[in-house]
C-alpha positions in Angstrom: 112.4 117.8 89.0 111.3 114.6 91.3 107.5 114.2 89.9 104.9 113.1 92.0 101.7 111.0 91.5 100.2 112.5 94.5 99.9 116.5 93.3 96.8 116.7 91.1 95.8 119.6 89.2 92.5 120.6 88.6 90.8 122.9 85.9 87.2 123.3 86.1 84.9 124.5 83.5 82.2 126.6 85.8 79.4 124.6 84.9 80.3 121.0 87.0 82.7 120.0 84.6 86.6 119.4 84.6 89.9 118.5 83.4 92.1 117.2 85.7 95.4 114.9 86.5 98.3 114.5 88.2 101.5 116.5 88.2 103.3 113.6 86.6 100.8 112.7 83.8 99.8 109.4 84.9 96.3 108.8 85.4 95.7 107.1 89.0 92.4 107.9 89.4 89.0 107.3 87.0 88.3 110.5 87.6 91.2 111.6 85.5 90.2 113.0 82.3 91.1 116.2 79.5 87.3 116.6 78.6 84.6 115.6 81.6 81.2 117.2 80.8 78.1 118.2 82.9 75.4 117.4 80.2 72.9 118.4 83.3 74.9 121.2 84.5 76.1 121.0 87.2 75.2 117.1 87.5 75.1 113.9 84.5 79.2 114.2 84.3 80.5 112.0 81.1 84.0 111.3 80.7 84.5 112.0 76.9 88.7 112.4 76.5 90.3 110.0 79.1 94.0 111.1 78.5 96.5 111.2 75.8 99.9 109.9 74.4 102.1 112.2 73.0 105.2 111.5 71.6 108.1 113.4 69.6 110.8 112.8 66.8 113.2 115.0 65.8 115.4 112.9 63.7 116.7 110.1 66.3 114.0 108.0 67.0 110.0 108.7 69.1 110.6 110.2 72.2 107.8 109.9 74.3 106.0 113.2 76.3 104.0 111.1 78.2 103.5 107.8 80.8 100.6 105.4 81.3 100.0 103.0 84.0 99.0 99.4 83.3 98.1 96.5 85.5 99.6 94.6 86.9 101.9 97.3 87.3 103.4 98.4 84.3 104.6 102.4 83.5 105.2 103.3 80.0 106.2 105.1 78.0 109.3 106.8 80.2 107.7 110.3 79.5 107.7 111.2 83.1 111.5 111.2 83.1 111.7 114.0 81.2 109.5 116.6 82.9 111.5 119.8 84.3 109.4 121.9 85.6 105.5 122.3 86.0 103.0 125.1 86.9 99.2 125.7 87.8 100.3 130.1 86.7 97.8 130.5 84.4 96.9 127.1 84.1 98.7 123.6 84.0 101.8 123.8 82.2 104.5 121.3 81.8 108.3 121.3 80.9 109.8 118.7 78.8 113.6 118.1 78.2 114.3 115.1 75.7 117.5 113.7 74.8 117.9 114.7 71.5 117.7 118.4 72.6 114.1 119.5 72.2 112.5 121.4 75.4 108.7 120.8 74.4 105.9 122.9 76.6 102.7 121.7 76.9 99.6 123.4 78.5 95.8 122.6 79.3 93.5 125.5 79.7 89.9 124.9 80.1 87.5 128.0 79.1 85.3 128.9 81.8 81.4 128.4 81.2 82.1 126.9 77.6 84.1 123.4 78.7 86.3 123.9 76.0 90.0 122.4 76.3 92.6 124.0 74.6 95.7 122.0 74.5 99.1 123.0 73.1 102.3 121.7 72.5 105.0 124.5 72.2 108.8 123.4 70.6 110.8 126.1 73.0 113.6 125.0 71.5 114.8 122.4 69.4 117.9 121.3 66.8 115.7 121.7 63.7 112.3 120.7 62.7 110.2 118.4 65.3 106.9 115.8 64.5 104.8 116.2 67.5 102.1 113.2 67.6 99.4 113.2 69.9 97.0 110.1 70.2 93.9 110.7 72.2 91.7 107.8 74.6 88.3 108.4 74.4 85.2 106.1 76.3 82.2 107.9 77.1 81.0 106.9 80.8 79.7 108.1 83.6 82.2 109.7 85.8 81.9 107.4 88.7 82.4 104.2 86.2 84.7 102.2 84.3 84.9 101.3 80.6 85.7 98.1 79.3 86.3 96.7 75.8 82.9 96.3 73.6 81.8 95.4 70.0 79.3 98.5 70.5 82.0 101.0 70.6 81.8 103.1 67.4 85.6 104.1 65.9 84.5 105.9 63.0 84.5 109.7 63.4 82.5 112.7 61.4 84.5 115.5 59.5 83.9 118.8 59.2 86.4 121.1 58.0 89.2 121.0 60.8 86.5 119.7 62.9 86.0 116.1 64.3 83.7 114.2 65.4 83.5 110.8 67.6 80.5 109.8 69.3 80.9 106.1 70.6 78.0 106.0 71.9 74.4 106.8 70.9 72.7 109.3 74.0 76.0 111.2 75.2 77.6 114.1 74.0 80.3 114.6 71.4 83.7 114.3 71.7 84.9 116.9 68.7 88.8 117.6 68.5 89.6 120.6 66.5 92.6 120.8 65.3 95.6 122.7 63.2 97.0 119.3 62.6 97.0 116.3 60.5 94.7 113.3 61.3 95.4 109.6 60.8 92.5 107.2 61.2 94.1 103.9 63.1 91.4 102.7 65.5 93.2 100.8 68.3 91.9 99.4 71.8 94.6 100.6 74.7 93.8 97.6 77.1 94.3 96.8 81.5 95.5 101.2 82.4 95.5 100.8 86.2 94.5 103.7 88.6 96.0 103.6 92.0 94.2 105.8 94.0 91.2 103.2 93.1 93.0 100.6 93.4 94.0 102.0 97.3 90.4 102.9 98.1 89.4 99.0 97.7 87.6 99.8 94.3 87.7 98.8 91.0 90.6 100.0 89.3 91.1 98.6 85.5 90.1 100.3 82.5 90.1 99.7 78.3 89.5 103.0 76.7 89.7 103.4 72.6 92.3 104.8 70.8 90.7 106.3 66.9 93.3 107.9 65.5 96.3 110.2 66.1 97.0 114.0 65.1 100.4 115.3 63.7 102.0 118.3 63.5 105.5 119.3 61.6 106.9 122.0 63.6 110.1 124.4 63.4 111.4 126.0 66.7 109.1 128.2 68.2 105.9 126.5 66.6 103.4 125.4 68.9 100.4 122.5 67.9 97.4 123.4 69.4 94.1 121.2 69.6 91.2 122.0 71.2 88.2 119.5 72.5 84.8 120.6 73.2 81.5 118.5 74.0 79.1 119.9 71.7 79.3 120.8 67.6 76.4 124.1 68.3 79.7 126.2 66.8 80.8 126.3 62.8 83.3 124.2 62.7 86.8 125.7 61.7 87.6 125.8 57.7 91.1 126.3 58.3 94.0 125.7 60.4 94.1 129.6 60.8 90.4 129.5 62.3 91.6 126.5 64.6 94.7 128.7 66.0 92.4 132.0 66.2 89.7 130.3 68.2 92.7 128.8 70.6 94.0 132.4 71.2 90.5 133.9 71.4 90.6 130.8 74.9 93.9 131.5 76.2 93.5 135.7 76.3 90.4 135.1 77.5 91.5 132.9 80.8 94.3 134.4 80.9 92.5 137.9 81.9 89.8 136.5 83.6 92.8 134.7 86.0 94.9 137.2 86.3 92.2 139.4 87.1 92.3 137.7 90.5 95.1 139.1 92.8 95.9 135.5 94.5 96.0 131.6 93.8 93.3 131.6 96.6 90.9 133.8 94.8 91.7 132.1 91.8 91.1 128.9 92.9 87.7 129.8 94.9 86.2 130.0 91.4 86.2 126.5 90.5 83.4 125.8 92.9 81.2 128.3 91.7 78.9 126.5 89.3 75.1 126.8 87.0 72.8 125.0 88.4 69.8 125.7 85.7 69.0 130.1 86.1 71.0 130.4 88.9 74.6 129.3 90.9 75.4 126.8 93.2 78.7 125.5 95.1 80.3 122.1 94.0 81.2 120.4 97.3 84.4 119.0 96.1 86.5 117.4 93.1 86.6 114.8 91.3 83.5 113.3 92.8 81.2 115.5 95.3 78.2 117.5 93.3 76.5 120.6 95.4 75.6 119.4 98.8 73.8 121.5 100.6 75.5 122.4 104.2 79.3 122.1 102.0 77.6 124.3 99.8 76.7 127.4 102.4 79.6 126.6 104.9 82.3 127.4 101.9 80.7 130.0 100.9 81.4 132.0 103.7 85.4 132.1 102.7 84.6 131.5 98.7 81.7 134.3 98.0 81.7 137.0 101.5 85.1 137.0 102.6 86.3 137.3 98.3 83.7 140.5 97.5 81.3 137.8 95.4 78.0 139.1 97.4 75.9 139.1 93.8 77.2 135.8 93.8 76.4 135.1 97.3 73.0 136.4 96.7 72.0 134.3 93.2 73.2 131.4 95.0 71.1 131.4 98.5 68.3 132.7 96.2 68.7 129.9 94.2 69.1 127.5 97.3 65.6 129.0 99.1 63.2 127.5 96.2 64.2 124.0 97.6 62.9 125.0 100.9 60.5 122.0 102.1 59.8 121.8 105.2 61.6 124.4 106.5 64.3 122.1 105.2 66.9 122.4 101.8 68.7 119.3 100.4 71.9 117.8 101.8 72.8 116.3 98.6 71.4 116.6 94.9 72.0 113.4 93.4 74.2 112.6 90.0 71.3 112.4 87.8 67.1 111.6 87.9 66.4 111.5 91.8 64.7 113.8 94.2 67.0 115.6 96.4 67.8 114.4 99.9 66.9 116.2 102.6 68.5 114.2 105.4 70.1 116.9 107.3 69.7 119.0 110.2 72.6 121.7 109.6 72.0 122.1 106.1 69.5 124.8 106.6 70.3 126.5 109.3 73.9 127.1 107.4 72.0 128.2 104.9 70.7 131.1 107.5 73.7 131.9 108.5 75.2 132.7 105.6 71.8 134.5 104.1 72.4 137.0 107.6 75.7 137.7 107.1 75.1 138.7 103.3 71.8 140.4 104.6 74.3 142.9 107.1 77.0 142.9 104.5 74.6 144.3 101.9 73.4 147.1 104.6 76.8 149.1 103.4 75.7 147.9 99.3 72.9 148.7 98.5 73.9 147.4 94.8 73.6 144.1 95.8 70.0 143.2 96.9 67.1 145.1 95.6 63.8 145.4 98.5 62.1 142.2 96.6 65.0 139.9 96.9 66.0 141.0 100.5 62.4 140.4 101.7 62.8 136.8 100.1 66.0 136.2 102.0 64.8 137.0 105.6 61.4 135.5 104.8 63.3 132.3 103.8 65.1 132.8 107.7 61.9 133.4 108.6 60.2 129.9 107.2 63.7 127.8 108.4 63.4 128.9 111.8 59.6 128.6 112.5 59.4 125.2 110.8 62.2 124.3 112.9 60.5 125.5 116.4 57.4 124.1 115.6 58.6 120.9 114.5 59.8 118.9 110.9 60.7 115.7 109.7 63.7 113.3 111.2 62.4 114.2 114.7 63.5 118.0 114.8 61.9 120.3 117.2 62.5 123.1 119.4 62.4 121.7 123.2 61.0 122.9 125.9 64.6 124.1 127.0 64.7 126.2 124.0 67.5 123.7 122.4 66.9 121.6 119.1 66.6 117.6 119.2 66.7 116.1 115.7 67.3 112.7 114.7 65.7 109.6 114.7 67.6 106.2 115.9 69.3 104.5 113.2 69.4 108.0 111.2 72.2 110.1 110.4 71.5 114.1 110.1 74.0 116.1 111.5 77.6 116.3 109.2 78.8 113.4 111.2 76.7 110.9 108.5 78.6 108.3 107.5 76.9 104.6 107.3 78.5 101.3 106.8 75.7 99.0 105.7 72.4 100.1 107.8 74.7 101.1 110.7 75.2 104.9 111.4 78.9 105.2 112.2 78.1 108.6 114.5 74.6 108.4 114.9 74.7 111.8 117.5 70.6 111.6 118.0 68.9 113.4 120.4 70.8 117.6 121.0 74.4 117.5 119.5 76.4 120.4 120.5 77.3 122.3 116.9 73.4 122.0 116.2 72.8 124.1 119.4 75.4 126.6 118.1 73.5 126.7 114.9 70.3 126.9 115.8 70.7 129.8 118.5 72.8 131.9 115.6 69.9 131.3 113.6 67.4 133.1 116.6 69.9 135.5 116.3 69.3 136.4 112.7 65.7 135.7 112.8 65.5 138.0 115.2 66.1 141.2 113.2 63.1 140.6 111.2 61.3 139.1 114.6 62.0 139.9 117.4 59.7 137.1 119.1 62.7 135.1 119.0 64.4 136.6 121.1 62.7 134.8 123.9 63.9 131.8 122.4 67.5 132.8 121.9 67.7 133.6 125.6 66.1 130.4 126.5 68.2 128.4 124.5 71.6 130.3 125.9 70.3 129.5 129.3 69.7 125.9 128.9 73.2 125.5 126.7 75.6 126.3 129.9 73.0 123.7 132.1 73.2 121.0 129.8 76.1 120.8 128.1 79.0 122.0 130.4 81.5 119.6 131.9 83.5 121.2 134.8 84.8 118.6 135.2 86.9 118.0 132.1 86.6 121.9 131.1 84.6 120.8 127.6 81.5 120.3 126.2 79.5 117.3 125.7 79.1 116.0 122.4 75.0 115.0 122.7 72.6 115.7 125.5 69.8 114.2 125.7 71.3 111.2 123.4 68.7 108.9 121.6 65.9 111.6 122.9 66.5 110.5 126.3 66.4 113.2 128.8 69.5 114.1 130.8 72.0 111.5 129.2 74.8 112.9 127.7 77.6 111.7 125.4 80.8 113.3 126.9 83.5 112.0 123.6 86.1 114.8 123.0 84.7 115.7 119.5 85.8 119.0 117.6 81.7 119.9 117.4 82.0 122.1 120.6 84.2 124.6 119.5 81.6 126.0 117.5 80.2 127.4 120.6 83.6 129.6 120.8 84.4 130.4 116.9 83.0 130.0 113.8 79.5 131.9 114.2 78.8 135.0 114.8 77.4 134.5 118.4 79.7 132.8 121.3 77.9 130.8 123.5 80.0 130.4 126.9 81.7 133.2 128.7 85.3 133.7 128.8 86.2 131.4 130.7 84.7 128.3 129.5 86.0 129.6 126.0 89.7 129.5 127.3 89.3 125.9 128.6 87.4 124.5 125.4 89.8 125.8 123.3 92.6 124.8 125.2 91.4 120.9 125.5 90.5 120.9 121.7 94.2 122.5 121.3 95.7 119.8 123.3 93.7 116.5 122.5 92.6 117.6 118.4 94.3 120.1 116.8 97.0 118.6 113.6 98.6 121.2 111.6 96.0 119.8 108.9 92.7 120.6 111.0 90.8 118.7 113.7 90.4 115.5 114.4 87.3 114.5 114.7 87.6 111.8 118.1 90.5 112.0 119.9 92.7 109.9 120.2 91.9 108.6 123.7 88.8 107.9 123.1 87.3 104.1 122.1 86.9 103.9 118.5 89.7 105.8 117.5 91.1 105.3 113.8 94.3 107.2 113.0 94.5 106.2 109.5 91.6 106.7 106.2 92.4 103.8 104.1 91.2 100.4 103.1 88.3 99.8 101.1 84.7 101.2 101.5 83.6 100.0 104.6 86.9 101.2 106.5 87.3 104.3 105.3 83.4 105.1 105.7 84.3 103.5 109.9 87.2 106.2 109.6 85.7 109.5 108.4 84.3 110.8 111.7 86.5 108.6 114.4 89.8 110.5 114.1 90.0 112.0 110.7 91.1 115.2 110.5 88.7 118.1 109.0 90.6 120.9 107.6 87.6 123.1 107.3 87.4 123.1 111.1 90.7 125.1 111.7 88.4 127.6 111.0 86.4 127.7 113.7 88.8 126.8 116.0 91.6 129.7 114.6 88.6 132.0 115.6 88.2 130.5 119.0 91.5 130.8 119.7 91.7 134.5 118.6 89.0 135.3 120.8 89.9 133.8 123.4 93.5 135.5 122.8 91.7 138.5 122.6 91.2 139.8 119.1 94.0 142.2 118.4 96.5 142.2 115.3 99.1 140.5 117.4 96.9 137.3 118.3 95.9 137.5 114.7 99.5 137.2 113.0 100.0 134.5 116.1 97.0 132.5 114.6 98.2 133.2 111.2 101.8 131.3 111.9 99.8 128.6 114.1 96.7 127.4 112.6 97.1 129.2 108.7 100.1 128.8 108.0 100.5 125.0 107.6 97.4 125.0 105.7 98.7 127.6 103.3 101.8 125.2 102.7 99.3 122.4 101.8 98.4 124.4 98.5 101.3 122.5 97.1 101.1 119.0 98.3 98.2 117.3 96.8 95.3 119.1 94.9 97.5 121.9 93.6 96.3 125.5 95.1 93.8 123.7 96.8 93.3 121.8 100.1 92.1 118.9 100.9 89.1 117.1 102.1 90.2 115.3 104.8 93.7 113.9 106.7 94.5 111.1 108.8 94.4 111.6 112.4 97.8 110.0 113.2 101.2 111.4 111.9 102.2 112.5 109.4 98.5 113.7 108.8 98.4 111.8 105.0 95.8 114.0 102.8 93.2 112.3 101.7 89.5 112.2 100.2 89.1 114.7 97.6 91.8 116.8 96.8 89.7 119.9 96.2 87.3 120.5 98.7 85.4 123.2 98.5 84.5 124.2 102.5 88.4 123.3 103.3 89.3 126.2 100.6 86.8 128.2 101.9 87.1 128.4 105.1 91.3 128.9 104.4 90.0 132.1 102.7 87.7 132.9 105.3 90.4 133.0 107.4 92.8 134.6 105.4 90.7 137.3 104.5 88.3 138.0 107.6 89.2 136.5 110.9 92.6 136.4 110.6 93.5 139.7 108.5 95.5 142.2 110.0 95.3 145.8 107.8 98.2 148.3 107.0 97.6 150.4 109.8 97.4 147.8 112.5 100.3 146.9 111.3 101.9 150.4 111.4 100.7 150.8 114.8 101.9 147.7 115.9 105.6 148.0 115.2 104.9 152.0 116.8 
């Protein structure tokens, strides 16, 4: 098996904390860790267990399991030679062939709402009796830092039975190792581990992280060692090794139902985003390092809660999501831990009423899933979006006298377009950008079954759209009208914002024929087999490639990078303009899904990722697991692009 840094496997815990790694073992990024804990679900994420080395002997000599990466550049142990095989079916699982003829298999299964890791190490088969030896790292940090050698770093652990206990430092949470094996105290510091994905994003990339002790286990063919980590002691610890290898089996049968429950990778992996936040749920944007933002948050839900069945879901998380209404405004971002949340963003709510009428006209055929009090909430939550938003709110955002939305203010970012370098907005877009537009009249739309006052408005608006932002021109739309609040300007830049006018919300904005050119000029100048590009390539201030440090990949994200969430939109653009029928919809499927679909296996393992470059061969990068690129995969899948058994049927009649 040719083993590759770049897969990563991830295995969340359902309350904002993970496990992760990549396929080979080595830790490349400081994000990498066996036991990463929300102590603020789903936000205050501690890196407790870094990694592991594990390490056999059956008689000839230590054999190693495993492979570190050290600066300068320096791999060892050789354990990544002998992987065979590898699996995310139930849950990471690795193959191990050693010389000496042991096949070792080791697994990592994380329970859902507990964060406990259960790790095992299974002799498959071996020549007689095996000593496994596993010796844990352990720091205690915040997610986003590094750790580094220090006199205050505490060694010394507590027992308990099978049970324990290291807490280096005083104010985090445990890290407690349960165990059916043998511990030997033998404090060590592992010094300089290097992680190249830092090290390639222009960061700091060196870690120490300290080493206590090690854990053996004498094993005969067909034995397994199992030892399980958690971050808190509330549970007895186990008395016996029995107690240790009942609790482990208690984990595994209960994943492994609660995964095979779900009928596809897809659905399976939807669930990792799907987090606490305090009484109620909320969407992680993205592993290893996004929280729950808010726009991510009701875009992805779309694929990972309506198009999967999750309505309850659906509904305890927009309820949830309407108490931070301020404004007529909901966060864009909650913050890692003891700020306000920010509410920079225009989009973020009127997502957020998207969504909220979609479950609103789902629900009309389950009645099981809102009762009167919480469907009166919902559309007067629409209700309090939409009218702060006409009348007027923060960052410059009003209904015009055209019926369109302006937001922004000059030097601000709001739409999803936000990145800054410094205090310079990359893609400012201030004044009427075109998705906004898209939004906002979808968002009359909704409003408008529990008022129909707006209807005046959504006809308005329509009207106005075509005026102001059709280019006959080049057969697209503009980008911004009215840029910097300036009436009658326009930025014309071939952006993939304007094909949210054709797909991707429930409403269309421009008749059929407009549709068929827009789509076919995104088609042409944007569309990767990864998503859209975000500028095309003609345009000034193209950048095909996301790399470098900070500052250049922050210049990048919106001037070329592909967005795989946005093959959504456009897949449904296309189909409509096809003309929706189970021919055009298998057509899509091979297109636009397809290629996306194949992506499950190239970096973050049954996932897709956050972003791509622009030029060829479309790298992936930025996070790995993104939660609105998933979505609005599934979304697809399951909704715009399904095809039933009896289309089918009559299609081949």
């Amino acid at each position: 098996m040719t083993v590759d840094d770049n897969r990563e496997w991830l295995e969340a815990d359902g309350l904002g904390g993970f496990a992760s790694g990549s396929v080979s073992g080595v830790r490349t990024r400081r994000y990498h860790a066996l036991l990463l804990t929300a102590s603020t679900p789903p936000i205050g994420r501690i890196v407790l267990v870094n990694g592991l080395d594990a390490w056999i002997d059956a008689g000839a000599g230590r054999e190693a399991l495993t492979t570190q990466h050290y600066a300068p550049d320096v791999s060892s142990p050789d354990g990544i030679s002998r992987i065979t095989h590898f699996t995310t079916s139930p849950w990471p699982t690795w193959e191990l062939q050693t010389a000496s003829g042991c096949r070792i298999v080791h697994d990592v299964c994380v329970e859902r709402h507990t964060g406990r890791v259960a790790l095992s190490w299974t002799v498959a088969e071996a020549p007689g009796p095996v000593a496994i030896v596993v010796r844990p790292f352990i720091s205690g940090r915040d997610y986003h830092a590094l750790h580094l050698m220090n006199p205050d770093f505490r060694f010394e652990p507590a027992r308990s039975g099978h049970r324990i206990v290291f807490k280096p430092y005083s104010g985090l949470p445990p890290a407690v190792f349960e165990s059916d094996g043998e511990y030997k105290h033998q404090p060590f510091w592992y010094r300089n581990f290097l992680y190249r994905a830092e090290q390639e994003r222009g960061l700091d990339c060196q870690e120490d992280l300290g080493a206590p002790g090690e854990w053996t286990w004498r094993l005969n063919p067909g034995e397994r060692a199992v030892l399980i980590l958690a971050a808190s002691t509330d549970a007895d610890a186990p008395a016996s090794a029995d107690d240790v290898v009942r609790l482990f089996e208690q984990i595994t049968t209960t994943e492994r139902l609660r995964r095979t429950a779900a009928s596809d990778r897809l659905l399976r992996s939807a669930a990792a985003y799907i987090v606490k936040r305090g009484a109620g749920d909320t969407i992680v944007a993205g592993y290893p390092w996004f929280t729950d933002w808010g726009r991510d948050t009701f875009i992805a839900m779309r694929g990972l809660c309506l198009a999967t069945g999750r309505l309850s879901q659906a509904r305890d998380i927009l309820l949830q999501w309407s108490t931070f209404i301020a404004d007529g405004l909901l966060p864009n971002r909650f913050p890692d831990a003891g700020e306000q949340p920010e509410f920079n963003s225009v989009d973020a709510s009127l997502w957020f009423v998207i969504v909220a009428g979609e479950l609103l006209e789902r629900a009309a055929t389950r009645p099981d899933v809102l009762t009167p009090d919480q469907h009166a909430q919902l559309q007067a939550a629409i209700e309090s979006i939409v009218s702060r938003y006409a009348a007027g709110t923060r960052f410059g955002i009003h209904a015009d006298e055209d019926g369109l939305l302006a937001c922004g203010l000059v030097g601000s970012q709001v739409t999803w377009m936000d990145a800054r370098v410094g205090d310079r907005a990359v893609t400012p877009r201030v004044g009427k950008p075109v998705e906004v537009q898209a939004l906002w009249l979808n968002a009359l739309r909704f409003a408008a079954v529990g008022n129909q006052d707006w209807l005046v408005w959504l006809e308005r608006g329509r009207r106005s759209f075509i005026d102001r932002f059709w280019n006959d021109e080049t057969g697209m739309l503009a980008d911004v009208v009215d840029v910097n609040h300036i009436r009658g300007t326009r930025d014309n830049r071939c952006r993939p914002n304007q094909v949210l006018a054709v797909g991707g919300l429930p409403l269309p904005l421009v008749d059929s024929m407009m549709a068929a050119r827009i789509v076919s000029g995104v088609e042409h100048y944007l569309l990767t087999p990864m998503g859209l590009r975000s500028l095309a390539s003609f345009e000034a201030g193209y950048v095909g490639r996301y790399e470098g440090g900070v500052d250049a990949r922050d210049s990048a994200y919106h001037q070329g990078t592909v967005w795989p969430w946005l093959m959504g939109p456009f897949a449904e653009a296309w189909v409509r303009v096809q003309g929706d029928t189970p021919g055009s919809r298998q057509e899509a499927r091979r297109l636009f899904l397809t290629p996306l679909l194949d992506h499950l296996d190239t970096a973050g393992v049954d996932h897709v990722s956050e972003i791509a470059d622009g030029d060829a061969p479309h790298t992936p990068r930025g996070c790995p697991f993104q939660a609105w690129s998933l979505g609005e995969v599934i979304r697809l899948d399951r909704d715009v692009l399904r095809v039933t058994d009896d289309e089918e049927r009559a299609d081949l009649r």
